[in-house]
C-alpha positions as CSV (number, residue, x, y, z in Angstrom):
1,X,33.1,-24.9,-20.8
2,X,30.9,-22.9,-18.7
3,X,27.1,-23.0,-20.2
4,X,25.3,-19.9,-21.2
5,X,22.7,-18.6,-18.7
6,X,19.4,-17.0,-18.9
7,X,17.3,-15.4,-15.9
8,X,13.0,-15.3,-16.0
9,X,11.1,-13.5,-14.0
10,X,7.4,-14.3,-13.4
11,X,5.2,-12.6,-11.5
12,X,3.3,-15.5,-10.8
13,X,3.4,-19.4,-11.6
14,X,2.2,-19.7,-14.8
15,X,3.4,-16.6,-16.5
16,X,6.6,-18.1,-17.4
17,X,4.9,-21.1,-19.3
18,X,2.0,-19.5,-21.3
19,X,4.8,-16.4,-22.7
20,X,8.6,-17.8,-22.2
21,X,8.2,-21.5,-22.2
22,X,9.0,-21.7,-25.9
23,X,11.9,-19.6,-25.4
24,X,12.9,-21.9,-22.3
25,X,12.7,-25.2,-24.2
26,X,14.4,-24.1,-27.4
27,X,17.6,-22.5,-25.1
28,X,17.4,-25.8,-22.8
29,X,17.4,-27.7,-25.3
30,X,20.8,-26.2,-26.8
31,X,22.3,-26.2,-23.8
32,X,21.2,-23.4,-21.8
33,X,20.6,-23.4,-17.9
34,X,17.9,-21.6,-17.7
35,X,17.1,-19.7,-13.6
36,X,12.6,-19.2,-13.3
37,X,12.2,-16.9,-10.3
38,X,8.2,-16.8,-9.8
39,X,7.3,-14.1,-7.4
40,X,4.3,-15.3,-6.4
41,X,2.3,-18.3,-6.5
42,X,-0.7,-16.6,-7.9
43,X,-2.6,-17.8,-5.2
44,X,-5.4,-15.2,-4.4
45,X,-5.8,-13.3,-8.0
46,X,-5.1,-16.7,-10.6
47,X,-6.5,-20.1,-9.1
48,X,-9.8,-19.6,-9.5
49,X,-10.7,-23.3,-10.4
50,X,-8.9,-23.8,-7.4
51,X,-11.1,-21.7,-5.0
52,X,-14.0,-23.4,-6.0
53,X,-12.8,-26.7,-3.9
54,X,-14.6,-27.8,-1.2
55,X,-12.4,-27.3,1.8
56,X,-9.9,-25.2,-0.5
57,X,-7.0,-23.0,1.9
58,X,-4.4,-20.3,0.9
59,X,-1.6,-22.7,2.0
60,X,-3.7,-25.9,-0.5
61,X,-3.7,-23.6,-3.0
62,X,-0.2,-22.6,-2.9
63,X,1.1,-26.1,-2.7
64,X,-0.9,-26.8,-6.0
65,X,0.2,-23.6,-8.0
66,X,4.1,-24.7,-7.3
67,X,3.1,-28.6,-8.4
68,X,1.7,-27.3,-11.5
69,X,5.2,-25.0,-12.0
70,X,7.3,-27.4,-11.1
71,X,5.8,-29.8,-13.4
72,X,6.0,-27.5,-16.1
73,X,9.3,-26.7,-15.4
74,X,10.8,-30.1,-16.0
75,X,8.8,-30.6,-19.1
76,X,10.9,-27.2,-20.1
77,X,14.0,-28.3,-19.0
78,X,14.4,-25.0,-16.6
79,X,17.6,-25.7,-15.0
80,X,16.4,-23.8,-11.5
81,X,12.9,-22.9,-10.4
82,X,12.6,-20.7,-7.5
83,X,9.3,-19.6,-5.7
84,X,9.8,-16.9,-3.5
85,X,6.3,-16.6,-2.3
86,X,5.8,-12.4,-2.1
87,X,1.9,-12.2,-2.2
88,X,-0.5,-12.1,-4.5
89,X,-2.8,-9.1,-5.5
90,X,-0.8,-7.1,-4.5
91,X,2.5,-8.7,-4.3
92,X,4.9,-7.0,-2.1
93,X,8.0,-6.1,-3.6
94,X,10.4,-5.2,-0.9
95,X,13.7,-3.5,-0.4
96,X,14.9,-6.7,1.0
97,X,13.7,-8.4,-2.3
98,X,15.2,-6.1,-5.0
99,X,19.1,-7.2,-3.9
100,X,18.1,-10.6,-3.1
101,X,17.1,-10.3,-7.0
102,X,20.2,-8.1,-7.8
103,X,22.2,-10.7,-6.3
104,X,20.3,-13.4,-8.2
105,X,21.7,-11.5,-11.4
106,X,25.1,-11.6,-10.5
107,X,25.3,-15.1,-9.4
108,X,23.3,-16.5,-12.7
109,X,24.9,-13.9,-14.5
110,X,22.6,-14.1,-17.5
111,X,23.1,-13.4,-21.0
112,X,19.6,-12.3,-21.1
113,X,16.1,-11.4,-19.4
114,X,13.0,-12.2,-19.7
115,X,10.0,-10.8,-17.5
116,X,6.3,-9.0,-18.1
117,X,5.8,-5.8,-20.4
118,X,6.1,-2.3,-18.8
119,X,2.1,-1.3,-19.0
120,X,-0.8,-4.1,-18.4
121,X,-4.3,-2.6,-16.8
122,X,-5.8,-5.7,-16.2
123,X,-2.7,-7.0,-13.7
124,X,-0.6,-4.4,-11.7
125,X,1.8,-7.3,-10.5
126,X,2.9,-8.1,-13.7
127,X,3.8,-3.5,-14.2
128,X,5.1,-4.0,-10.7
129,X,7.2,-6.8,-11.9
130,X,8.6,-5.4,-14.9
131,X,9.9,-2.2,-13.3
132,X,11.1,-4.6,-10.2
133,X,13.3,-6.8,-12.3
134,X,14.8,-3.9,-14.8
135,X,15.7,-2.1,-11.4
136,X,17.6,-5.4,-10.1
137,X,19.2,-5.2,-13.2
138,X,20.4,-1.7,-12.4
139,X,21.3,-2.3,-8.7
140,X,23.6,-5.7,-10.2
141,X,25.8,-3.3,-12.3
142,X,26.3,-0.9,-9.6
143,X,30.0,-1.3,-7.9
144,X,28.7,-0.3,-4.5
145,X,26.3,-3.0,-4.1
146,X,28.3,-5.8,-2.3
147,X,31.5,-4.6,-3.6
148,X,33.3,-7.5,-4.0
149,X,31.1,-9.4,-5.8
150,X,31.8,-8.6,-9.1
151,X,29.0,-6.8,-11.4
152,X,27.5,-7.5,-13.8
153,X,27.2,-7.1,-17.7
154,X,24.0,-5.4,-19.6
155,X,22.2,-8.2,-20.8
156,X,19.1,-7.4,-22.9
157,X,16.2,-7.5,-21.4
158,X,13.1,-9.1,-23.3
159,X,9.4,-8.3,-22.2
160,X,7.2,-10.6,-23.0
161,X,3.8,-11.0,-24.3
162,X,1.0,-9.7,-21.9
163,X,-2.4,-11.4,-22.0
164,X,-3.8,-8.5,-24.2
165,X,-0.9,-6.5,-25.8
166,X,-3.0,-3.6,-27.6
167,X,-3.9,-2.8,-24.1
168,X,-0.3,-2.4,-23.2
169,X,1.6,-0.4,-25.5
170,X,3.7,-3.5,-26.0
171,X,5.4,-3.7,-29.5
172,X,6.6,-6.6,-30.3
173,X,10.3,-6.3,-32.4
174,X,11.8,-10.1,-31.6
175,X,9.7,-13.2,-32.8
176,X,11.2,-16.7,-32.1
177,X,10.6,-19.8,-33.8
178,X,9.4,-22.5,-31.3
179,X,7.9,-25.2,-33.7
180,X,10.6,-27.6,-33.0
181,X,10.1,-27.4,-29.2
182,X,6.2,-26.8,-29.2
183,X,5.2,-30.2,-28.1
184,X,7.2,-29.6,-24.5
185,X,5.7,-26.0,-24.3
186,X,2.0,-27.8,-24.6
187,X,2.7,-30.2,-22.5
188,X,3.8,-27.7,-19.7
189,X,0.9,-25.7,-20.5
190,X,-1.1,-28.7,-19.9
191,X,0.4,-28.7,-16.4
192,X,-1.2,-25.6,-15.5
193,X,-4.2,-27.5,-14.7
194,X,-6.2,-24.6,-12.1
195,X,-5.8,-22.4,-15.5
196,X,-7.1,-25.1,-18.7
197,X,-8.9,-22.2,-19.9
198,X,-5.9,-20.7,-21.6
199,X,-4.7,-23.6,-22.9
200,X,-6.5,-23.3,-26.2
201,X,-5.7,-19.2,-26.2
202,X,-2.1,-20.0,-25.8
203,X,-2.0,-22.3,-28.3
204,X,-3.7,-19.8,-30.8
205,X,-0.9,-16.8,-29.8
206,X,1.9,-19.3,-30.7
207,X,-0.2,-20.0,-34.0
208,X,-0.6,-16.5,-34.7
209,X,2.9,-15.4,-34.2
210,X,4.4,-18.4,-36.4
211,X,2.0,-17.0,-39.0
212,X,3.6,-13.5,-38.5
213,X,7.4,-14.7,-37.9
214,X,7.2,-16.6,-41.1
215,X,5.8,-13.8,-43.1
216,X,8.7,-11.4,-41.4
217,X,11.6,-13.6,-42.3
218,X,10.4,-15.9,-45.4
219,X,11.4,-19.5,-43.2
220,X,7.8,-21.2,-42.7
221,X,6.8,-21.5,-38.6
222,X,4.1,-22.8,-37.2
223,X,4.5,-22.1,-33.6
224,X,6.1,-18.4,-32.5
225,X,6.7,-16.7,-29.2
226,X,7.0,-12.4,-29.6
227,X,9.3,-10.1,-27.2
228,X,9.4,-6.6,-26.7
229,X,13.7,-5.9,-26.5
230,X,14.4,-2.9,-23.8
231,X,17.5,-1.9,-25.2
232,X,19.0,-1.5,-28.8
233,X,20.9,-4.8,-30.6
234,X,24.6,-4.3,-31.1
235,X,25.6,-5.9,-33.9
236,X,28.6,-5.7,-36.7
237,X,26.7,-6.2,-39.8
238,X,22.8,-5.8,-40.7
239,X,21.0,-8.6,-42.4
């Protein structure tokens, strides 16, 4: 039996680990193979500790940033890691790139999507981003691109928690309960190591969101991740 698929798109290394590595673990876990693109390495605008190195170079730091991912990414269970290195503040989000992504889609073909929210003033990668990966999704279901290759589906596409969401005009509708894989999510977190300054605010958003999930659905949590879904849930009964 074929497994189910899921496709995340990061903007940068460690965006996948502080807002969909709950969501990773848990799917993983069941059986999922899970496809991380990271755009960029973060290299320029998110390795600060990094920087301040003696003897510290673009190409060092790169090399770091995708240790610290790919470390992460095992502790996850991602199935595929990709790093396709487009810049950093700004990234550059090419033509070129948009139906190598498209294509991504359709060989993955995921059942859903996860990537950054639509608005976030304090990053214009991760707006960038967002709109870049909904439009992949748009270019994968169109029969003229690479006819032949067959398109694919609509799979719902899940934005997920920026660094300060009232500043984003992100509304959360979709919390997931990650207690039972939290340990793996910390200890990819605690890969991150040019960024252990979040560590402890991650940790306190997973908090917070079990605190909310378990008030929205009566089941105790402790640990909770929160999406943003793009498009209306079909279902055949409510409740």
């Amino acid at each position: 039996m074929t497994n189910k698929t899921a496709l995340v798109v990061s903007a940068h290394s460690a965006d996948f680990v502080w807002r969909a590595g709950g969501a990773i673990a848990l799917h993983a876990a069941a059986g999922w193979d899970i496809t991380v693109v990271c755009l960029s390495y973060g290299e320029r605008g998110e390795s600060a500790k990094l920087w301040r190195k003696p003897d510290m170079t673009l190409e060092k730091v790169k090399a770091e940033r995708q240790r610290e991912a790919g470390n992460a990414a095992r502790h996850l269970g991602v199935a595929d890691i990709q790093f396709w290195d487009l810049g950093d503040y700004p990234i550059t989000l090419s033509t070129d790139s948009l139906f190598r992504l498209a294509d991504l889609y359709r060989a993955v073909k995921p059942s859903w999507v996860m990537t950054h929210s639509r608005l976030d003033p304090y990053n214009a990668d991760h707006v960038a981003v967002s709109a870049f990966t909904q439009e992949a999704r748009i270019v994968g279901q169109a029969h003229g691109h690479n006819p032949g290759v067959p398109v694919i589906g609509a799979p719902q596409v899940y934005l997920f928690e920026p660094h300060q969401p009232e500043q984003c005009a992100w509304k959360p509708n979709v919390i997931l309960n990650i207690t039972e894989v939290w340990e793996k999510k910390r200890a990819a977190i605690e890969c991150m190591e040019g960024q252990e300054h979040l560590w402890e605010y991650y940790t306190r958003v997973a908090m917070q969101r079990g605190v909310q999930g378990g008030r929205n659905s009566g089941t105790p949590m402790t640990y909770g991740e929160a999406y943003e879904g793009v498009f209306p849930s079909v279902v055949s009964t409510l409740g």
